[in-house]
C-alpha positions in Angstrom: 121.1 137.8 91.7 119.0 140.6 93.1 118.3 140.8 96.7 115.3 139.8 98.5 112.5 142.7 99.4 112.8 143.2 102.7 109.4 142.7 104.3 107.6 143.4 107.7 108.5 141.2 110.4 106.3 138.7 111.6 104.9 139.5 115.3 107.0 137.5 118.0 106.5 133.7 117.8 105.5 131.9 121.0 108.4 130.0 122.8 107.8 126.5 122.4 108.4 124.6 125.7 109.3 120.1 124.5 107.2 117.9 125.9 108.9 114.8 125.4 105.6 112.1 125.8 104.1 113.9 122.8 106.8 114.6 120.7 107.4 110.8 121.0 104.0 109.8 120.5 103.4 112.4 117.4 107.1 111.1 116.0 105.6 107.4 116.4 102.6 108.1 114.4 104.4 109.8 111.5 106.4 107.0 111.1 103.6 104.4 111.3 101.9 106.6 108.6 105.2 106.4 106.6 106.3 102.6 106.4 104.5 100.0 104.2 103.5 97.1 107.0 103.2 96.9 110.7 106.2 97.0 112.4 107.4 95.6 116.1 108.2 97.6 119.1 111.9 96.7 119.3 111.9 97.8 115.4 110.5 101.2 115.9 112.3 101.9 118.8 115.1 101.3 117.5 114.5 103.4 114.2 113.3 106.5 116.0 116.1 106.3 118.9 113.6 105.8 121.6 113.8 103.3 124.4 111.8 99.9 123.8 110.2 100.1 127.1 108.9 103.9 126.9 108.3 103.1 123.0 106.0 100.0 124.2 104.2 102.7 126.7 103.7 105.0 124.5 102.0 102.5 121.8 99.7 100.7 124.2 98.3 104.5 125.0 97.8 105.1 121.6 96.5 101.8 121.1 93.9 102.5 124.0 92.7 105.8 121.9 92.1 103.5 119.2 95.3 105.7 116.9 97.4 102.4 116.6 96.4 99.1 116.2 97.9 96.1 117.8 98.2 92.5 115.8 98.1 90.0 118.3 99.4 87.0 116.0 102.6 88.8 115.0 103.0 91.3 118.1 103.1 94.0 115.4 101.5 98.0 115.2 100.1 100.1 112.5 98.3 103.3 112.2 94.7 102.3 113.8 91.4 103.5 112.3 91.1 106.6 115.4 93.0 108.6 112.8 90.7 108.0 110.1 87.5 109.9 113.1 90.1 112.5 113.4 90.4 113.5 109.7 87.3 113.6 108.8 86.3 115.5 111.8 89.0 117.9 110.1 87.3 117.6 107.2 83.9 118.5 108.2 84.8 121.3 110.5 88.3 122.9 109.0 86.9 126.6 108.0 89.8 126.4 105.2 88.7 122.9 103.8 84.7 124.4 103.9 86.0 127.4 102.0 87.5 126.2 99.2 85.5 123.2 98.5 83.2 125.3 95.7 86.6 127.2 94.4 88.2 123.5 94.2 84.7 122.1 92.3 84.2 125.8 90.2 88.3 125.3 88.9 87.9 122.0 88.2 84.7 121.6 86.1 85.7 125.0 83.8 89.3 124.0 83.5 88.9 119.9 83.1 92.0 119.7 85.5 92.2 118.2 88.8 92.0 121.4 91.4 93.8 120.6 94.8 93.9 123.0 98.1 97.1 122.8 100.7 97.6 124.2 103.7 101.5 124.6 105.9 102.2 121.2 107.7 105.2 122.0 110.7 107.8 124.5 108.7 109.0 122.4 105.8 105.7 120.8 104.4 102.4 121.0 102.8 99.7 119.1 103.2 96.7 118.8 100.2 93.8 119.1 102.9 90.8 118.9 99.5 90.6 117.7 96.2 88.2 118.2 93.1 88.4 116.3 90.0 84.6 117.3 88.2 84.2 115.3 85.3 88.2 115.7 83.6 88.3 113.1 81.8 92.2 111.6 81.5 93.5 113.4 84.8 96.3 113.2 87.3 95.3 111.9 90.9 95.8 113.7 93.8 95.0 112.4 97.1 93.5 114.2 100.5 97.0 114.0 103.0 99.3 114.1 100.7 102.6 115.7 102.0 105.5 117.8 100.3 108.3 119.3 100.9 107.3 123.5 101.5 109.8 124.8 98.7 109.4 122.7 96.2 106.4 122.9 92.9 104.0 125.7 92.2 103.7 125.6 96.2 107.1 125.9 96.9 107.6 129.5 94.6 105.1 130.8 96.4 106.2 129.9 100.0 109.8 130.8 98.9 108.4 134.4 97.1 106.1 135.5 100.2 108.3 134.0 102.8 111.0 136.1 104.9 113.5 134.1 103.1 117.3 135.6 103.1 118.8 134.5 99.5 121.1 132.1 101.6 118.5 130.4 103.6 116.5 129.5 99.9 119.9 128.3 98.2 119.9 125.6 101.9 116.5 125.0 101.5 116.4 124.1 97.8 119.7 122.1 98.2 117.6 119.8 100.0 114.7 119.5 97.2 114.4 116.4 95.2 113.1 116.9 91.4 112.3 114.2 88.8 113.8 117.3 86.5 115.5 119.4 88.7 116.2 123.2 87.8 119.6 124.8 88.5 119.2 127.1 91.4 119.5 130.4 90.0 117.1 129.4 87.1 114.2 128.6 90.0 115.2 132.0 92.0 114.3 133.6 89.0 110.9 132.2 89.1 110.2 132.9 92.3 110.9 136.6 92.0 108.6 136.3 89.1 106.0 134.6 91.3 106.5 137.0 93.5 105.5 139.9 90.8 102.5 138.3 89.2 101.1 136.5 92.4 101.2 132.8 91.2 103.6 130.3 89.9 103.9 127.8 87.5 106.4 124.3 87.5 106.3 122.6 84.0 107.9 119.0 84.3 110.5 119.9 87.4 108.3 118.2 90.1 107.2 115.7 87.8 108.1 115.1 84.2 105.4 115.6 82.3 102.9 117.1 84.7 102.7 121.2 84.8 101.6 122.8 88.1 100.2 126.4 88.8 99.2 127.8 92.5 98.1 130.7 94.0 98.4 131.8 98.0 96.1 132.2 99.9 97.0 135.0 102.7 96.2 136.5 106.0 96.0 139.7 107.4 100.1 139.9 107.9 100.6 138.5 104.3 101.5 135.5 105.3 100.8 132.4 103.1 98.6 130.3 105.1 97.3 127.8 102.0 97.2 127.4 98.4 95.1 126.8 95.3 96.4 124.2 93.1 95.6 122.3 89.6 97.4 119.8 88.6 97.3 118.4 84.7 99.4 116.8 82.1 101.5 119.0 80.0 100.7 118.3 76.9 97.6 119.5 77.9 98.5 122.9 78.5 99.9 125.8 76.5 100.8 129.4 77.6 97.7 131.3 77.3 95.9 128.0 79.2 98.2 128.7 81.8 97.6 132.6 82.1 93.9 132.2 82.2 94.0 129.9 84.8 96.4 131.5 87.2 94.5 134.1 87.0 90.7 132.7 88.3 93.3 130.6 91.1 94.6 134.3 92.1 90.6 135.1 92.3 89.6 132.5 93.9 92.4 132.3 96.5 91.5 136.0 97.1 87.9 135.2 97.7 88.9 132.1 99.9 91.2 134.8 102.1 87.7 137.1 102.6 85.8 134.1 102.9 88.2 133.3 105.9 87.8 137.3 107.3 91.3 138.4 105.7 91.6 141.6 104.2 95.2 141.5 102.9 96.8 144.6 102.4 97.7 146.1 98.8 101.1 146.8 99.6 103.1 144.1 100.4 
């Protein structure tokens, strides 16, 4: 296994200070976004480790900023519709969402695929932030929030090729990964140093069986991947020069998006 290029260091992160009322309150709504039905205090409490009395505090402030919902009859909470005003503010003003709407529409109409745009969510996920399926036909559905794990897919290659990733930390990282088909480790390093020397990547049935992925980065000035163009189709709809042709008008386009955005990446990486 060939060693990792060694590439410039990121500028110092900012130290990060907890603030314990809103890493409560954030924790409470990613779990309310993650369970099926409304769920009681003394429930949620208890599956997040918080106590009940500063979990019920916490909800009836949320509740008040219309971000959870309260059900009287049952003395139940779920995700309230606040959340939906905050996405699509996100939607409507996000400089990356406005960017790669066309690029999203443009892929999708010449390629018949669905075309999907994601964006880093914390340090372990994406997020698909915008969507385009223009008149495909039989497709694969994709939907606006969507999270995944940051290593895994098309997505994942690239993250793991243009991160500052040690061979160790990817080997921890992909342990972690679940697959419908799951490649062996040193199978999927190899593909992401090839990711890393063509610019894109490609995941034929590991994700999921049956569906092939492709993705290109999108970058900032200190080459560091801040978003992604996607399409997603069934394989049996693909072959190998399909697949070369359309990695490379994602590579184009997610250059474009990164100018669009004022990046000028650098040549040498």
């Amino acid at each position: 296994m060939s060693e990792t290029v060694v590439r410039k260091k990121r500028s110092k992160e900012p130290v990060l200070r907890g603030v314990p009322a809103v890493t409560r309150a954030v924790t409470i709504l990613k779990y309310l976004a993650r369970v099926d039905a409304p769920i009681g205090v003394v429930q949620l409490a208890n599956a997040l480790k918080i106590i009940p009395s500063t979990c019920l505090h916490i909800l009836r402030v949320l509740n008040n900023d219309g971000l959870v919902s309260f059900q009287p009859a049952t003395k139940k909470y779920q995700l309230g519709a606040g959340i939906l005003a905050l996405a699509k503010a996100f939607e409507s003003k996000d400089a990356l969402v406005q960017a790669v709407r066309p690029h999203l529409e443009s892929i999708s109409e010449r390629h018949h695929c669905t075309a999907v745009a994601v964006e880093p969510s914390g340090d372990d996920h994406f997020i698909v932030i915008s969507t385009a399926s223009v008149n495909v036909g039989m497709s694969v559905t994709v939907t606006v929030g969507t999270r995944v794990p940051a290593m895994i897919s098309a997505t994942g290659r690239c993250f793991a090729a243009f991160g500052n990733f040690s061979p160790a930390d990817l080997k921890a990282k992909f342990s972690k990964l679940r697959w419908q088909n799951p490649p062996k480790f040193d199978t999927w390093y190899k593909e992401v140093e090839e990711t890393r020397r063509l610019g894109y990547a490609k995941d034929i049935g590991n994700y999921i069986r049956g569906i092939t992925v492709i993705a290109a980065p999108i970058f900032d000035n200190e080459n560091t991947v801040i978003g992604g163009l996607v399409t997603v189709q069934l394989s049996d709809q693909m072959t190998g020069s399909t697949i070369k042709l359309r990695a490379g008008d994602l590579q184009r386009a997610a250059a474009k998006v990164g100018m669009e955005l004022g990046y000028r990446r650098e040549k040498e990486r």
